[in-house]
C-alpha positions in Angstrom: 173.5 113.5 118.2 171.9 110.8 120.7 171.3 107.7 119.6 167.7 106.6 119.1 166.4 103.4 120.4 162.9 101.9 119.7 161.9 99.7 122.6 159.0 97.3 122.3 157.7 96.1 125.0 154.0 95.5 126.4 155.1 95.0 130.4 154.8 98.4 131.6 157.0 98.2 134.5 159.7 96.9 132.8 159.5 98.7 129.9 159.8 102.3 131.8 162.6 100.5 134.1 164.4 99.6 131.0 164.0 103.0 128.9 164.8 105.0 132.4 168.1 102.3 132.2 169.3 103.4 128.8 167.9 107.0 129.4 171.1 107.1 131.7 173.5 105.6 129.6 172.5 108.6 127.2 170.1 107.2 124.7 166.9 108.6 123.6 164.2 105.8 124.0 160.9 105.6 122.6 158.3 103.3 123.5 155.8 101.0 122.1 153.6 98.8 123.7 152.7 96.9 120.6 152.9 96.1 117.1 150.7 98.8 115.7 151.9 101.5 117.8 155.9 100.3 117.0 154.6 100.0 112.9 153.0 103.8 113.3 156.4 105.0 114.9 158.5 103.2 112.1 155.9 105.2 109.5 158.0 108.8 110.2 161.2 107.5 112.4 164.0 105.1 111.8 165.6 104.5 115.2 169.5 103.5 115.5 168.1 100.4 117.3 165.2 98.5 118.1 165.2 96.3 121.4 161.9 93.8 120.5 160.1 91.1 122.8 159.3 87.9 121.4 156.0 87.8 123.2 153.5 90.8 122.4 149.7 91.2 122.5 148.6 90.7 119.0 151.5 90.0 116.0 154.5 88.4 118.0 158.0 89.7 118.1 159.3 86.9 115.8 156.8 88.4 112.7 157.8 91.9 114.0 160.8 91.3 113.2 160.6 89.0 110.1 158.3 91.7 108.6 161.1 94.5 109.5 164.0 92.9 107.9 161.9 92.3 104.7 161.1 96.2 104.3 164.0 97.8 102.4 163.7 101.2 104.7 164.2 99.3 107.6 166.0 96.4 107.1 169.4 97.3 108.0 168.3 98.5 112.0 169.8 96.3 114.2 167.1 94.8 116.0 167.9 92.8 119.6 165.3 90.4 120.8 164.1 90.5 124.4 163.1 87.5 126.1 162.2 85.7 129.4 160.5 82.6 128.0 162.0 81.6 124.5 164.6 78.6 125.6 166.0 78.8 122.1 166.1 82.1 121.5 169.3 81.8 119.6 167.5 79.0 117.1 164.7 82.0 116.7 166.9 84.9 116.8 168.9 83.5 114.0 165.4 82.3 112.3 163.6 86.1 112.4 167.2 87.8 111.0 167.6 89.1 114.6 171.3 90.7 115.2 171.4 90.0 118.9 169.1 88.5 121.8 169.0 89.3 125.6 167.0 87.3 127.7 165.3 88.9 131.0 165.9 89.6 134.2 168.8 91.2 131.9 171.8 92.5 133.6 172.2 96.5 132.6 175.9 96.2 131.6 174.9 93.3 129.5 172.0 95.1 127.5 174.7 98.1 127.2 177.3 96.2 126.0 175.0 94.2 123.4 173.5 98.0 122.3 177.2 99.4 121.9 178.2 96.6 119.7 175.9 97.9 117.3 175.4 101.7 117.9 178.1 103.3 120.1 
């Protein structure tokens, strides 16, 4: 069974560069480019993973996240926050219940090796 990974992200380019990235390390990747479509995905599917950036058109990564590790049904996915701009992201990763942060450019074996500490 692959391993399902929800990745939101609203930068297009980086988002299919990313998913075609973990594609090959064999996970199954889904994509959202924002809250509501990540929220309707998490309606019917619980990922293994959800790789989250801080900074999305309308609710922010940080209440994204906050908001998933309230709800019982989702709580326990290990969520890893994906930055370029947050300078203390470990102060908000900790903040938001976060399990893990990344921050971008990201170097492949580093995102792979943060993923596998939580999902194989």
């Amino acid at each position: 069974m692959t391993n399902k990974i929800l990745l939101i992200e609203d930068e297009l380019d980086l988002a299919e560069v990313t998913k075609m990235r973990l594609k090959n390390s064999g996970y199954e990747v889904i994509s959202a480019l924002n809250s509501e479509a990540a929220f309707t995905f998490l309606q019917k599917n619980i990922p293994d993973l959800i790789l989250l950036d801080l900074l999305l058109p309308g609710m922010q990564g940080d209440e994204i996240c906050k908001k998933l590790k309230r709800d019982d049904r989702l709580k326990r996915i290990p969520i890893i926050l994906f930055t370029a701009s947050a300078s203390d992201i470990p102060k908000i990763s900790k903040e938001v219940g976060a399990d893990d942060y990344i921050m971008k450019p990201y170097e492949s074996k580093e995102l792979i090796a943060k993923i596998k500490k939580f999902i194989g």
